[in-house]
VOLUM-702385 format. One line per field, with one value per residue (C-alpha): x, y, z; residue in one letter. Coordinates in steps of 0.05 Angstrom, whole numbers, plus 5000, padded with zeros to 4 digits. Example, Ala and Ser with C-alpha at 12.3 -4.5 7.8 and 13.67 -1.06 7.14 Angstrom:
REM residues 2
east	[5246 / 5273]
north	[4910 / 4979]
up	[5156 / 5143]
code	[a / s]
END
This chain:
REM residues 254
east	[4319 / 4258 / 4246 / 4265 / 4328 / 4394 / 4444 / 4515 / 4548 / 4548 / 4483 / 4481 / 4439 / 4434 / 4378 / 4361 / 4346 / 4388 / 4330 / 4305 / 4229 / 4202 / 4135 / 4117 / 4126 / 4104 / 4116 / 4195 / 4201 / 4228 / 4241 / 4278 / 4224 / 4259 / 4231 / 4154 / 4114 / 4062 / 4018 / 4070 / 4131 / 4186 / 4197 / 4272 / 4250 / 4191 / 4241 / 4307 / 4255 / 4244 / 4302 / 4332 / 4273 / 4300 / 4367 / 4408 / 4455 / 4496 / 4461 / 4493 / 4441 / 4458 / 4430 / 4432 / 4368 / 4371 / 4427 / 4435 / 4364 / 4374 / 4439 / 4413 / 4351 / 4396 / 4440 / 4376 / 4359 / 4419 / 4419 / 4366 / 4419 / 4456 / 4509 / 4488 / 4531 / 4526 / 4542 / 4545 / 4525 / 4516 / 4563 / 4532 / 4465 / 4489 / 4429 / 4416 / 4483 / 4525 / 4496 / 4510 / 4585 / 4597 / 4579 / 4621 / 4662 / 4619 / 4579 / 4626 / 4656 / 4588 / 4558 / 4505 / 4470 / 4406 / 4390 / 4315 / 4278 / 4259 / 4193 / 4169 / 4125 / 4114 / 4094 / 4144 / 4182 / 4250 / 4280 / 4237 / 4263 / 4334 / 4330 / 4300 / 4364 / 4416 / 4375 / 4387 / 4461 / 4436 / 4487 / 4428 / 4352 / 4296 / 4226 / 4179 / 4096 / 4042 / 4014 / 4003 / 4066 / 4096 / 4159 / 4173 / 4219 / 4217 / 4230 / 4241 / 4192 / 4252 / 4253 / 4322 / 4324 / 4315 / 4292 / 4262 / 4207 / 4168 / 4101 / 4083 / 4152 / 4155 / 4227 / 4257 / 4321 / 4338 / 4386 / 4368 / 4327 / 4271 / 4191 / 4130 / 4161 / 4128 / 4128 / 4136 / 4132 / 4204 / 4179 / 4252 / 4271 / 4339 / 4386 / 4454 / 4524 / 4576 / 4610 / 4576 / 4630 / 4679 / 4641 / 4607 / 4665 / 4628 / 4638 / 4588 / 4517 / 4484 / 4432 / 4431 / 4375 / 4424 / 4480 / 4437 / 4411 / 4478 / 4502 / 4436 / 4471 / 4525 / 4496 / 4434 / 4396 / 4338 / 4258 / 4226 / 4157 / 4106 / 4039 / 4009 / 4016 / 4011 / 4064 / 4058 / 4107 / 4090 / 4134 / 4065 / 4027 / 3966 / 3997 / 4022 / 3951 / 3930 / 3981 / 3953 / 3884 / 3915 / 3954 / 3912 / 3956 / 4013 / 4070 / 4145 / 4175 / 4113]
north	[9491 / 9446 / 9377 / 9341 / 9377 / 9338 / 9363 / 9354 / 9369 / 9326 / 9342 / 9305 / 9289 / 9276 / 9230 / 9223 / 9148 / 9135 / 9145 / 9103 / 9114 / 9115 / 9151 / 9092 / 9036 / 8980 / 8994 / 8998 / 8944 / 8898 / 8948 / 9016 / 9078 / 9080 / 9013 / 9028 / 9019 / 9070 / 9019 / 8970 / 9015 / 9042 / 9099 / 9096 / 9077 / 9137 / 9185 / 9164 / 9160 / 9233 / 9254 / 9216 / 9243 / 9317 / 9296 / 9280 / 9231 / 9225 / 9204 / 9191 / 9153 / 9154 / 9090 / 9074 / 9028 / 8967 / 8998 / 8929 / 8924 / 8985 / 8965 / 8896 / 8941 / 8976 / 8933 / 8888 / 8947 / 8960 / 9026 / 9051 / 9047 / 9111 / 9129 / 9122 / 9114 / 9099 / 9144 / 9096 / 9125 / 9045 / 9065 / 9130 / 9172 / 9244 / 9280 / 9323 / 9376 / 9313 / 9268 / 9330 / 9331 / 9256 / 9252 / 9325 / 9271 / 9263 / 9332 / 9381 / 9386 / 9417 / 9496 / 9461 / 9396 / 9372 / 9342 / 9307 / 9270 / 9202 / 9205 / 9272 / 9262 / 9317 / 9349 / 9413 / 9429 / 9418 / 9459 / 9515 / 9510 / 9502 / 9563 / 9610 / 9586 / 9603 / 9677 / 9696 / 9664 / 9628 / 9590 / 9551 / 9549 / 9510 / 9495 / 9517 / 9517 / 9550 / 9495 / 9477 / 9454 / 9457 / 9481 / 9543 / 9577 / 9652 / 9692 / 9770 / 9790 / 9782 / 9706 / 9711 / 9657 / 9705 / 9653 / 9590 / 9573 / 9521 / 9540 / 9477 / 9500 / 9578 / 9569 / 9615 / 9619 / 9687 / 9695 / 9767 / 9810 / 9836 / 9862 / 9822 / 9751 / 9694 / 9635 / 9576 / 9497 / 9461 / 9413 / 9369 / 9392 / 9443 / 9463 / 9482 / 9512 / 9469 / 9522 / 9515 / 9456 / 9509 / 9537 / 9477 / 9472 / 9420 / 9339 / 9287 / 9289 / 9355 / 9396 / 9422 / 9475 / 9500 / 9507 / 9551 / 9595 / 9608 / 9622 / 9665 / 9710 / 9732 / 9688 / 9684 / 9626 / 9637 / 9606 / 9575 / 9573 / 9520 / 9523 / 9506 / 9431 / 9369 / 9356 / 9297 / 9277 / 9194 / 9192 / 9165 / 9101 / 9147 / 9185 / 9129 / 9111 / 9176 / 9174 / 9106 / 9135 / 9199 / 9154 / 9100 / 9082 / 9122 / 9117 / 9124 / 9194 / 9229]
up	[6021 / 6001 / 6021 / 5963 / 5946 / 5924 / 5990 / 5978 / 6043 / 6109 / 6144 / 6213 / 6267 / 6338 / 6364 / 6433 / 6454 / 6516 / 6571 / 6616 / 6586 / 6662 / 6636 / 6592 / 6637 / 6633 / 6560 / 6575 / 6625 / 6568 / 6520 / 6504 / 6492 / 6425 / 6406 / 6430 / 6368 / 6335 / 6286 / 6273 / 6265 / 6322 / 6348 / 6318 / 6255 / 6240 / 6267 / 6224 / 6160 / 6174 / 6174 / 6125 / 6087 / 6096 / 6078 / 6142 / 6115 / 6178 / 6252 / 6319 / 6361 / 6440 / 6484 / 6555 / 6565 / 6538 / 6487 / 6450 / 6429 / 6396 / 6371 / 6334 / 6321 / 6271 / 6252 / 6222 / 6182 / 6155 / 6180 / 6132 / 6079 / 6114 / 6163 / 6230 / 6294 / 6372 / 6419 / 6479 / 6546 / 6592 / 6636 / 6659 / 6633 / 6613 / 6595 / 6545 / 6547 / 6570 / 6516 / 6461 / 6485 / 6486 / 6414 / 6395 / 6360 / 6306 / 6307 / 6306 / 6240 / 6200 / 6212 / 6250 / 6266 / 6288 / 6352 / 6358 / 6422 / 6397 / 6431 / 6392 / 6338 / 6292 / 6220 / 6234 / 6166 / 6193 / 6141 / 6159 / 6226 / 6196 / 6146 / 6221 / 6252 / 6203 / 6189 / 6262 / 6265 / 6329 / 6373 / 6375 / 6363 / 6395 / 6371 / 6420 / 6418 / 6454 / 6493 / 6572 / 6610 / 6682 / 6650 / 6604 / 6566 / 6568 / 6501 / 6487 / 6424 / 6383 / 6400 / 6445 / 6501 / 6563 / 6625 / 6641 / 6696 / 6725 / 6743 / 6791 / 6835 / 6826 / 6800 / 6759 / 6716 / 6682 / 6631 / 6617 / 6652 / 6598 / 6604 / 6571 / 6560 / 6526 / 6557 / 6509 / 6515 / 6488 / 6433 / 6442 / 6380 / 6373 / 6311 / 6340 / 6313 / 6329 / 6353 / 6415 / 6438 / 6452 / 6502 / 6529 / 6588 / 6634 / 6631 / 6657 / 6667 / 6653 / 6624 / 6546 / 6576 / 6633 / 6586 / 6552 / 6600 / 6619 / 6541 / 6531 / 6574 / 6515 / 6454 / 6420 / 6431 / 6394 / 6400 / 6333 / 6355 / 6314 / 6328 / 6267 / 6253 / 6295 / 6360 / 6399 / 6460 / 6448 / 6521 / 6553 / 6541 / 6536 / 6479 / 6441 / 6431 / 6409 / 6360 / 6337 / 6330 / 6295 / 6239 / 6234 / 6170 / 6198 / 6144 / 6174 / 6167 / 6181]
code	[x / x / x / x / x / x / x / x / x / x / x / x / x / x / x / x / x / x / x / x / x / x / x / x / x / x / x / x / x / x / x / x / x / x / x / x / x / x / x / x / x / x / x / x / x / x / x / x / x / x / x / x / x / x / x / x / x / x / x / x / x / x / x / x / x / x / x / x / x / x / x / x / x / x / x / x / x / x / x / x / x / x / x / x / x / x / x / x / x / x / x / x / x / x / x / x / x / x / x / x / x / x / x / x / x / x / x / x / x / x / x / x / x / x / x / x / x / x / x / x / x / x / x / x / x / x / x / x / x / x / x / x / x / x / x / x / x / x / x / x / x / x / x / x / x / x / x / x / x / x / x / x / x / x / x / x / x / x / x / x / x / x / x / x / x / x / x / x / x / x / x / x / x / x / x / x / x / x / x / x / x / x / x / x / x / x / x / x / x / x / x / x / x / x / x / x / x / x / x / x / x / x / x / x / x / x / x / x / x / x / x / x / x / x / x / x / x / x / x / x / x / x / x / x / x / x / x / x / x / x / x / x / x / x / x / x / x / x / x / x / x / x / x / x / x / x / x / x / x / x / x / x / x / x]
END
């Protein structure tokens, strides 16, 4: 596929905008992460113009701080003119794995689906990263880039998901027991089959990187790494300012 292309089929998405944005306080005092503004524009609103851009006609958007700014948010735009739904986590934050079952609803009638951290910003080709996934029949693939963290994921040199660690605790998750790792950063960025919902088993709050380290251990789960390019986790104030001074004319859908 090529950006640009006429897509016939459903293609949905999953964006991640329910948390509580505690790394850009005082930013989100008043205000969801989601609505933090890069020159003038949201968050929400540079990330659905992307992907509306590579032809996801159908989003789910999950919210938990300050959900109904985010709800009138969208509902002034009209919803960019496409499909886009709430998945409503107020009562209770699920994370990443409980977010991703709370919306199966809506996911888990395409091959696969898209699932995107609001606060990424990011020239990755998604459709490069969609046409990797669908080559290795992953149960689910995650970009992943070469760059300093406290937290890795560790990959065979076929790109299977093998073990995670965090370097500032000495913890360590294996999956699969294998010699000369790489350890890669998680860019917050993941293509997954929907088959995955029948063996996501837990409810509640949980993990999407637990579940699979645990499914790594019978299913690939495969690393898409991107270091070319720019990747930018706008999660800081700090880093919302470099993105301003990156895009000084910064048009939405990067």
């Amino acid at each position: 596929m090529q950006t640009g292309e006429t897509m016939t089929s459903p293609r949905k998405a999953m964006i991640f905008a329910a948390g509580l944005g505690t790394r850009l306080q005082p930013l989100t005092h008043e205000k969801p992460k989601a609505l933090a503004t890069i020159n003038g524009y949201t968050l929400l609103e540079i990330l659905i113009r992307k992907l509306i851009r590579y032809q996801f006609n159908h989003i789910i958007v999950n919210v938990h701080h300050f959900a109904g700014q985010i709800i009138d948010f969208l509902k002034q735009k009209q919803n960019f003119a496409v499909d886009i739904h709430i998945s409503d986590e107020s009562g209770q934050l699920l994370d990443t794995g409980g977010g991703i079952v709370k919306a199966s609803w809506f996911l888990d009638d395409v091959d696969s689906f898209l699932v995107h951290n609001v606060d990424v910003i990011t020239d990755m080709d998604l459709h490069r990263m969609e046409n990797f996934h669908l080559r290795k029949k992953a149960l689910a693939t995650l970009a992943v880039r070469n760059r300093p963290s406290s937290r890795y994921l560790l990959f065979d040199d076929s790109n299977k998901l093998c073990g995670w660690m965090n370097t500032k605790t000495g913890e360590k998750i294996m999956a699969r027991e294998e010699s000369g790792l790489k350890a890669l950063a998680f860019s917050g960025i993941h293509f997954i089959n929907a088959g995955i919902f029948q063996h996501l088993k837990r409810k509640g709050r949980f993990s999407i990187i637990e579940a699979y380290l645990e499914l790594a251990r019978q299913y690939p789960i495969c690393g898409y790494q991107h270091d070319d390019g720019y990747w930018l986790d706008v999660g800081r104030p700090e880093n919302i300012r470099q993105a301003e001074k990156d895009f000084s004319n910064l048009f939405p859908g990067l």
